[in-house]
Short mmCIF file of the C-alpha atoms (twelve columns), coordinates in Angstrom:
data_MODEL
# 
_entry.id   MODEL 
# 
loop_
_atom_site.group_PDB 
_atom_site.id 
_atom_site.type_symbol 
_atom_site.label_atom_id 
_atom_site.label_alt_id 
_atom_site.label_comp_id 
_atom_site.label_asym_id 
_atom_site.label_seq_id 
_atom_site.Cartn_x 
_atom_site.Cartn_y 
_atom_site.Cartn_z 
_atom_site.pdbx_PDB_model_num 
ATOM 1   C CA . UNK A 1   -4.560  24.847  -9.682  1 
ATOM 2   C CA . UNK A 2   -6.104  22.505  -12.275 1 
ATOM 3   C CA . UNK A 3   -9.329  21.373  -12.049 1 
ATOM 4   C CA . UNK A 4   -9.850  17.568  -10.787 1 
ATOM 5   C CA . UNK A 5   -12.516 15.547  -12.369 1 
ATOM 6   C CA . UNK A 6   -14.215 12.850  -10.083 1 
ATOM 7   C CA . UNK A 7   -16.334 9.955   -9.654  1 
ATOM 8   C CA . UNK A 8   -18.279 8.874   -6.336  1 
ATOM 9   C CA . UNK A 9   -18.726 5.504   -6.185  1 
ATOM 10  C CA . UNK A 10  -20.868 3.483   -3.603  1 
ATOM 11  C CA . UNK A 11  -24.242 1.889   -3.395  1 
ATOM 12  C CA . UNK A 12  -25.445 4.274   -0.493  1 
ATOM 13  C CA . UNK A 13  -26.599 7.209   -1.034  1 
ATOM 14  C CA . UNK A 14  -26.163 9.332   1.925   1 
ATOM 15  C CA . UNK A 15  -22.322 8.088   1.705   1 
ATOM 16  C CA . UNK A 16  -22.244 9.434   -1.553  1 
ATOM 17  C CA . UNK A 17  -24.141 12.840  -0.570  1 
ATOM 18  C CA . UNK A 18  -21.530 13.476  2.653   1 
ATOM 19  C CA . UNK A 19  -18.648 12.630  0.435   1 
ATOM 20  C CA . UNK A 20  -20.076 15.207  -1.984  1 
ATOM 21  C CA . UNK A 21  -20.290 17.996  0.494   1 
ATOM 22  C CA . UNK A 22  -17.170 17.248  2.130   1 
ATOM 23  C CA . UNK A 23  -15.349 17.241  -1.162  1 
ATOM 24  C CA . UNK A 24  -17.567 20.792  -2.258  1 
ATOM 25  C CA . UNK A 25  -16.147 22.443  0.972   1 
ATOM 26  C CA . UNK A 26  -12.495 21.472  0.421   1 
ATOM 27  C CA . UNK A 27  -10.436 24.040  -0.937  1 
ATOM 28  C CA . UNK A 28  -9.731  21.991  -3.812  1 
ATOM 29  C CA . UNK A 29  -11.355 22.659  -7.553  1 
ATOM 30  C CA . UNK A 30  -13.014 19.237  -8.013  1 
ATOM 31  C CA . UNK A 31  -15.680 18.507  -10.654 1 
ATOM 32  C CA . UNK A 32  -18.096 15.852  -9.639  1 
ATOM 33  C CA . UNK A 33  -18.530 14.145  -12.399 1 
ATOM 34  C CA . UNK A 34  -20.962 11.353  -11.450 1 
ATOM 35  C CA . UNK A 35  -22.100 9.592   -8.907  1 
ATOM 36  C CA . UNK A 36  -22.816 5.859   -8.903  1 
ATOM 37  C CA . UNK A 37  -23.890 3.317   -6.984  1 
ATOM 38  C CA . UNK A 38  -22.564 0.488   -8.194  1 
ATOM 39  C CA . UNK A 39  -19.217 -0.912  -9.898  1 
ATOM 40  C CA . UNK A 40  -20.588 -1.356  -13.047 1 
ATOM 41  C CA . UNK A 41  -22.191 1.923   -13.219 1 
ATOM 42  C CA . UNK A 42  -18.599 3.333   -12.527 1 
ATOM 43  C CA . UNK A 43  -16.893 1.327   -15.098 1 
ATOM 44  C CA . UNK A 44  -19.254 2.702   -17.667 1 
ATOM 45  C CA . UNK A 45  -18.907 6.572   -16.392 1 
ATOM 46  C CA . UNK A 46  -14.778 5.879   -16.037 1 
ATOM 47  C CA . UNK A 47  -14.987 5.154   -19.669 1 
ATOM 48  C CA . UNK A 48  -17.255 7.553   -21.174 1 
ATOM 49  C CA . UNK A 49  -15.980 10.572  -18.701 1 
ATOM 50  C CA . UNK A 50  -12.945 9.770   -17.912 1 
ATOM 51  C CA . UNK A 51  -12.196 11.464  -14.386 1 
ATOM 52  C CA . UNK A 52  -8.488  12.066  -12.927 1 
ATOM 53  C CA . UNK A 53  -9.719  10.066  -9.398  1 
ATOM 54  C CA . UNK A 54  -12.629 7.429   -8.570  1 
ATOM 55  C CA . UNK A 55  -13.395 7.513   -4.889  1 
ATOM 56  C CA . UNK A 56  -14.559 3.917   -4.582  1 
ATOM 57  C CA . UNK A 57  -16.005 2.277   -2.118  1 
ATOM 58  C CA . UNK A 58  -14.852 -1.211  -1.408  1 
ATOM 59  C CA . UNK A 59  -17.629 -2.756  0.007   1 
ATOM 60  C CA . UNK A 60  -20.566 -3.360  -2.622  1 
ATOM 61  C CA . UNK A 61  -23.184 -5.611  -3.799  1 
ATOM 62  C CA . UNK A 62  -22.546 -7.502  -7.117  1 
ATOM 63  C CA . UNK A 63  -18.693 -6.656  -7.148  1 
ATOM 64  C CA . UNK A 64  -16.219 -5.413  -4.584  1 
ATOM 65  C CA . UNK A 65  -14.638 -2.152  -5.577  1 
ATOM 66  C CA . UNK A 66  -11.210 -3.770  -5.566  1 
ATOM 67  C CA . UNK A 67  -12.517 -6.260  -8.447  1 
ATOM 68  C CA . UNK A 68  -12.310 -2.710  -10.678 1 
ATOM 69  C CA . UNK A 69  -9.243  -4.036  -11.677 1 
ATOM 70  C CA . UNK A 70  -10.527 -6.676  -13.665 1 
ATOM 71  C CA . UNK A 71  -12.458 -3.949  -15.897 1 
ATOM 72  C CA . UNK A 72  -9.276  -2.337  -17.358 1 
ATOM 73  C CA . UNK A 73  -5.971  -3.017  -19.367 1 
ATOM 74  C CA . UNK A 74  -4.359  -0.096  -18.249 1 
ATOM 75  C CA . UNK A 75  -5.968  2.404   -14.752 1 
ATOM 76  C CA . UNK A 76  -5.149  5.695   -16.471 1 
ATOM 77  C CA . UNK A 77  -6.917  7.288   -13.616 1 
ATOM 78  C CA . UNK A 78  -6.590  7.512   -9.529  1 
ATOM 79  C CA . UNK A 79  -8.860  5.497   -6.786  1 
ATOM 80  C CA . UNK A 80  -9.011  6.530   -3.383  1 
ATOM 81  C CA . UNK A 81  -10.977 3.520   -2.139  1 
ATOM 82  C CA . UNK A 82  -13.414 3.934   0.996   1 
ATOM 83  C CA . UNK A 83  -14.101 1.545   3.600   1 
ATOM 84  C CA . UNK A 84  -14.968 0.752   7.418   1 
ATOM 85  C CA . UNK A 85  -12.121 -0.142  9.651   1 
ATOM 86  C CA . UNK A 86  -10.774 -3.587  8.518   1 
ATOM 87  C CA . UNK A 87  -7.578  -4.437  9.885   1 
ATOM 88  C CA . UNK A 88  -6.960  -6.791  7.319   1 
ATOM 89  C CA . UNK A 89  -7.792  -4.136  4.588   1 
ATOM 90  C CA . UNK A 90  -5.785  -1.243  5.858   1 
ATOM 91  C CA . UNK A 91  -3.016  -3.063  5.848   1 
ATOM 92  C CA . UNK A 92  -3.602  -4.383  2.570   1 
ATOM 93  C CA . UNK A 93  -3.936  -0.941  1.074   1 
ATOM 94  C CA . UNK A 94  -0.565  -0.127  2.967   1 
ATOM 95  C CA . UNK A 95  1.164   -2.939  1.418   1 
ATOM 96  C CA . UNK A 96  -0.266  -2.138  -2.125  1 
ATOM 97  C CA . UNK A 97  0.586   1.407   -1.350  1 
ATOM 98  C CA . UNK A 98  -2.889  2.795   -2.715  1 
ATOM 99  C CA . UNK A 99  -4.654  5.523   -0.751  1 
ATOM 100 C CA . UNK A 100 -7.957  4.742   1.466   1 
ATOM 101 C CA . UNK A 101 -10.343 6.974   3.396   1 
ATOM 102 C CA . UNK A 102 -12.245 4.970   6.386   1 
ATOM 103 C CA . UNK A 103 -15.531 5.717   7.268   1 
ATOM 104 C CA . UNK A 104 -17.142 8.050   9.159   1 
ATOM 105 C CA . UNK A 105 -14.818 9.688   6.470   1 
ATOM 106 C CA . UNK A 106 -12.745 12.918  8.360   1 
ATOM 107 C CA . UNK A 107 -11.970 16.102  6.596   1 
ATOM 108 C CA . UNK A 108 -8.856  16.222  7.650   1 
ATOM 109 C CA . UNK A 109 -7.583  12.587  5.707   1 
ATOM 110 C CA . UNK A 110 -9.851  13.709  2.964   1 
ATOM 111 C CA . UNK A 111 -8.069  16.961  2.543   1 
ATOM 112 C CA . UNK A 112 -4.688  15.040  2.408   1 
ATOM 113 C CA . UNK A 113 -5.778  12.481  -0.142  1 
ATOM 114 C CA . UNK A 114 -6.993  15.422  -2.192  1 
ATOM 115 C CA . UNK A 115 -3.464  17.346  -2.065  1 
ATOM 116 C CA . UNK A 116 -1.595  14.574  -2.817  1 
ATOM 117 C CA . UNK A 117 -4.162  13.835  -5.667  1 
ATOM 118 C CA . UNK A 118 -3.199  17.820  -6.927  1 
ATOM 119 C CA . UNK A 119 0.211   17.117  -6.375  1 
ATOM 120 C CA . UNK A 120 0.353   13.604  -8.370  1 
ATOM 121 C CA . UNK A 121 2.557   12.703  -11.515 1 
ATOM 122 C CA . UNK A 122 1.907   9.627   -13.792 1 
ATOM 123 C CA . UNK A 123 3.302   6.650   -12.397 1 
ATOM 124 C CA . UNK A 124 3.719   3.433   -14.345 1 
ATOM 125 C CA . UNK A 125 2.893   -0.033  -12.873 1 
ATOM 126 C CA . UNK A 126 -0.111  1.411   -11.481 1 
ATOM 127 C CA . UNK A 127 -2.350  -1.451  -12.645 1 
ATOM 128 C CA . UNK A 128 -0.187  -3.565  -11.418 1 
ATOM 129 C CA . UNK A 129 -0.190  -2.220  -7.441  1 
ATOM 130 C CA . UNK A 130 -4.119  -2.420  -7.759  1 
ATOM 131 C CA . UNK A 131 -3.669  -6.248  -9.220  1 
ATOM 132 C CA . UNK A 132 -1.669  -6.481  -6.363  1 
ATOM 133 C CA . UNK A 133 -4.157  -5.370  -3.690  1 
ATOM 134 C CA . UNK A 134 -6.942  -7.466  -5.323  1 
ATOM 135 C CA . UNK A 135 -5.034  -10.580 -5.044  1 
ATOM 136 C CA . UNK A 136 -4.123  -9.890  -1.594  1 
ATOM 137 C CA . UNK A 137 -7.741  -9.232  -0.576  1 
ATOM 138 C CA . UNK A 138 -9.107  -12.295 -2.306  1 
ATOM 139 C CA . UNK A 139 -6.702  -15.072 -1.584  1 
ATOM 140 C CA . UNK A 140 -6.335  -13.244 2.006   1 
ATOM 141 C CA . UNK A 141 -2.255  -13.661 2.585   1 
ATOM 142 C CA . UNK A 142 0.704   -10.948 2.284   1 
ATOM 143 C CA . UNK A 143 2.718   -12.240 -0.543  1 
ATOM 144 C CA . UNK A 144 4.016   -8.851  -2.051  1 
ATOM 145 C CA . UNK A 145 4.589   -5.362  -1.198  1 
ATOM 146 C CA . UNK A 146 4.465   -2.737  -3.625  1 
ATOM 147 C CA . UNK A 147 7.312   0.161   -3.149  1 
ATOM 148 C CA . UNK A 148 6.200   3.888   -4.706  1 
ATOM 149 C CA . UNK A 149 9.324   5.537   -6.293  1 
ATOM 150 C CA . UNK A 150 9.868   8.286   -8.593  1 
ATOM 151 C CA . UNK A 151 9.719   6.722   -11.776 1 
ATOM 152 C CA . UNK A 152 6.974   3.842   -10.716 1 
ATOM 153 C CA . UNK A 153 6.088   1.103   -8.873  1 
ATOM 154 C CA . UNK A 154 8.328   -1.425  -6.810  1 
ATOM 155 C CA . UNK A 155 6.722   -4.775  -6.453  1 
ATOM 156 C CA . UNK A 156 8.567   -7.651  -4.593  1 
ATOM 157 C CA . UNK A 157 7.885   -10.892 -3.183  1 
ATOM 158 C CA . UNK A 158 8.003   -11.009 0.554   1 
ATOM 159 C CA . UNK A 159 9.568   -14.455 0.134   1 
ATOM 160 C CA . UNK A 160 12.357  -13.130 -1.789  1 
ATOM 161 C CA . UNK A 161 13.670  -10.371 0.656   1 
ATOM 162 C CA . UNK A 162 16.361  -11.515 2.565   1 
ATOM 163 C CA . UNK A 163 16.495  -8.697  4.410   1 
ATOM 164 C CA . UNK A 164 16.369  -4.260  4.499   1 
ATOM 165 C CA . UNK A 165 19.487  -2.431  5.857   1 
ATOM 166 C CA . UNK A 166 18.581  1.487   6.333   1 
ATOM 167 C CA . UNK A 167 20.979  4.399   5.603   1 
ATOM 168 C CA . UNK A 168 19.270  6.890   7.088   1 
ATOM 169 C CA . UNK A 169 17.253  8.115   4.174   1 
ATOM 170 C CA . UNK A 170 17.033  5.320   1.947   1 
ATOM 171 C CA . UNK A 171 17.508  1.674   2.128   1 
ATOM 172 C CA . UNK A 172 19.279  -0.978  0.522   1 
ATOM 173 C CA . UNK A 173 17.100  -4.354  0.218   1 
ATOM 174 C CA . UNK A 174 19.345  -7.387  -0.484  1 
ATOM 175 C CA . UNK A 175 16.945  -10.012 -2.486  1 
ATOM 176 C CA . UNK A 176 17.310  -14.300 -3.378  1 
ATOM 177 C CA . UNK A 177 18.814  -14.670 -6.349  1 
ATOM 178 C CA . UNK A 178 18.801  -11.208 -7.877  1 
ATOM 179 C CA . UNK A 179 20.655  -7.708  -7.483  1 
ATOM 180 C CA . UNK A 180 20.292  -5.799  -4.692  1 
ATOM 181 C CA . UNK A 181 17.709  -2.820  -4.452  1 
ATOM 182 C CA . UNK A 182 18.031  1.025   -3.661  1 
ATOM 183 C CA . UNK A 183 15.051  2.300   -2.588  1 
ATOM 184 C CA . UNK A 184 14.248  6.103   -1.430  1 
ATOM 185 C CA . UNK A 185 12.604  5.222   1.965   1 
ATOM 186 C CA . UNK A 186 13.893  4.972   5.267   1 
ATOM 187 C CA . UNK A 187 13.468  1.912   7.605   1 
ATOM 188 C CA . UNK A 188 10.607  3.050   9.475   1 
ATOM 189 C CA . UNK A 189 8.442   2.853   6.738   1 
ATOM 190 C CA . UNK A 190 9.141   -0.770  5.664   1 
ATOM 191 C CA . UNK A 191 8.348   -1.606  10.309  1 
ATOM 192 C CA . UNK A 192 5.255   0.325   9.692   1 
ATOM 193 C CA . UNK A 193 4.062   -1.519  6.004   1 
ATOM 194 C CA . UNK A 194 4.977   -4.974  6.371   1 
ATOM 195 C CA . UNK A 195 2.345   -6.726  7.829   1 
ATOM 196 C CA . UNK A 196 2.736   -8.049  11.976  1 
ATOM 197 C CA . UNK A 197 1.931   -11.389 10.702  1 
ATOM 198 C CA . UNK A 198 5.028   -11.617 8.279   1 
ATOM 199 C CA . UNK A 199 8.109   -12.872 9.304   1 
ATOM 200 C CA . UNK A 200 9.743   -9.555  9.298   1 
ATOM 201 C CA . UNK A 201 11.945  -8.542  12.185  1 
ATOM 202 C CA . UNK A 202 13.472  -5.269  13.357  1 
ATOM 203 C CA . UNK A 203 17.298  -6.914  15.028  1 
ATOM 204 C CA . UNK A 204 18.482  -3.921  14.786  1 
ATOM 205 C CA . UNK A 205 18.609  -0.356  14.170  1 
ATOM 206 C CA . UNK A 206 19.897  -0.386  10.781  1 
ATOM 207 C CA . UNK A 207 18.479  -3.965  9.743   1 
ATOM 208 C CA . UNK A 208 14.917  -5.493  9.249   1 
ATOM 209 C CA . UNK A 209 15.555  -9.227  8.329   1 
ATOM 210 C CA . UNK A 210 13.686  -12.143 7.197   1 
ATOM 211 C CA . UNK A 211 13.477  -15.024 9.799   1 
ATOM 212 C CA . UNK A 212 12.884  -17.561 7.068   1 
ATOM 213 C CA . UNK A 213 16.261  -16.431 5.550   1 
ATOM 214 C CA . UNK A 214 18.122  -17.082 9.007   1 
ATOM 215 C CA . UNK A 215 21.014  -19.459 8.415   1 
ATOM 216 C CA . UNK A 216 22.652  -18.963 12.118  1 
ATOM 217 C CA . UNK A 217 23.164  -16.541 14.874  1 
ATOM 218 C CA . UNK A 218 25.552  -15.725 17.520  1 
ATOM 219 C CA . UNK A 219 23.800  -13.275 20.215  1 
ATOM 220 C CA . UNK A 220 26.970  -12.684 22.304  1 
ATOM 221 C CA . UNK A 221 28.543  -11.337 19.172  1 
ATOM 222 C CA . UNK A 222 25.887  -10.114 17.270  1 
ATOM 223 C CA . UNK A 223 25.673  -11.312 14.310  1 
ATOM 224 C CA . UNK A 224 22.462  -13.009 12.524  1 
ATOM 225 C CA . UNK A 225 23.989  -14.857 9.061   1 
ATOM 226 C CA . UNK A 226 21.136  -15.390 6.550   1 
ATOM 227 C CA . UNK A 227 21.523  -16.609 2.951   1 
ATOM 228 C CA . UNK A 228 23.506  -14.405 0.319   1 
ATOM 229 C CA . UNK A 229 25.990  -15.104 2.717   1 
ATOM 230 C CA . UNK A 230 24.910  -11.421 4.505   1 
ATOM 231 C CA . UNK A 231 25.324  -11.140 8.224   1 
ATOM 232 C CA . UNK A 232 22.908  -9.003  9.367   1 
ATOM 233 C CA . UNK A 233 23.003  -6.866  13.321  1 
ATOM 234 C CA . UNK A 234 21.355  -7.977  16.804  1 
ATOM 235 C CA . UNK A 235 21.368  -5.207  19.002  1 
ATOM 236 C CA . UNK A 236 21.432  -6.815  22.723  1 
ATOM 237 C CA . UNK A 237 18.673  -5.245  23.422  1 
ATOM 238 C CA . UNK A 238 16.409  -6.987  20.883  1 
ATOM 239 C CA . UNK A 239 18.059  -10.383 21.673  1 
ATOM 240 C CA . UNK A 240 15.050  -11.747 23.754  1 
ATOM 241 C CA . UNK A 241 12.394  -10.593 21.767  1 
ATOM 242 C CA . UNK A 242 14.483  -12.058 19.108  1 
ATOM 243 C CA . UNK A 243 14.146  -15.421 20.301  1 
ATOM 244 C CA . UNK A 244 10.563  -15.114 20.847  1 
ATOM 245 C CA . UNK A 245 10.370  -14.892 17.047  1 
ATOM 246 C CA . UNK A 246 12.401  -17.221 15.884  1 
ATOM 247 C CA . UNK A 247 10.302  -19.783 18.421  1 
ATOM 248 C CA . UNK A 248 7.268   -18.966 16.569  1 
# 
């Protein structure tokens, strides 16, 4: 197994130490590299070292760790950011689909993050899904969702997704003005990454749609018609929960 070269990066230092020790009793070869207590301490040991993962904490004087973002063209490295229990934030780093650890950090998450760090192939676009978590943690609204895929980095508009029809395995998401997607995930992962406060909704088994996108319904027969001209399902049992949404 190769050996992974790291950075530890937040302005306490017993955080730092217990990451250290947790990391040194994995069963992973990592390489601490540095340790740093502030962002612009990192940025300096990113460039001069260059490390194959920054554990970053988000929470920091001076800059936030998402601001990192700002300090380079091209993020030729992974973060696993760190942070306490933010609602907001986790779902954030779902949406942006970037890894997180949340303090009191457990072994168990840390020892995931670290296989699937071992495990990892160069993606493109990743800049881009950390631009995208740093805008969504600044300006503090869902706008985009960022989709991992074999070859890269998905990133939509929420306001552009008509709606998500599953297959099983993989989904087909039907957009405004554009082709049609084929994406590699199943349904249940959009329900679990789209944020509660979007205007998402599961009608169906097979369909996640957009209520914005709702042109008109018919609950006896079923059928929601939203723009594309796509009529989407209502199963009967979703039909008053259904109307709760629209109501909103």
């Amino acid at each position: 197994m190769k050996m992974i070269k790291a950075i530890i990066v937040d302005d306490e230092e017993d955080a730092r130490d217990v990451l250290k020790t947790l990391i040194n009793f994995s069963q992973f070869p990592i390489e601490i590299q540095a340790m740093c207590k502030s962002l612009k301490e990192a940025v300096t040991n990113i460039k001069q070292l260059k490390p194959d993962v920054v554990f970053l904490d988000i929470q920091m004087p001076e800059y936030a760790g998402y601001e990192i973002v700002n300090f380079f063209d091209e993020m030729e490295f992974e973060i696993v950011f760190i942070t306490a229990y933010d609602k907001y934030a986790l779902k954030a780093f779902e949406m942006s689909a970037i890894d997180y650890l949340v303090k009191p950090i457990n072994r168990t998450r840390l020892n995931e993050s670290l296989q699937r760090i071992s495990e990892k192939v160069d993606q493109k676009n990743t800049h881009a899904a950390y631009a995208v978590l740093l805008e969504t943690l600044q300006n503090k609204t869902f706008d985009k969702i960022v989709i991992p895929e074999i070859d890269g980095n998905l990133i939509l508009n929420l306001k552009d997704i008509i709606c998500i029809q599953g297959y099983g395995s993989y989904v087909i998401i039907h957009q405004l003005n554009t082709e049609k997607l084929t994406v590699s995930k199943n349904l249940k992962y959009f329900e679990k990454s789209l944020p509660e406060e979007s205007n998402f909704f599961r009608s169906q088994k097979s369909w996640i749609i957009n209520l914005d996108h709702i042109k008109k319904y018919n609950a006896n027969q079923g059928n929601i018609y939203l723009s594309n001209d796509i009529i989407a399902k209502l199963s009967p049992t979703k039909i008053t929960a259904f109307n709760l949404a629209i109501q909103k």
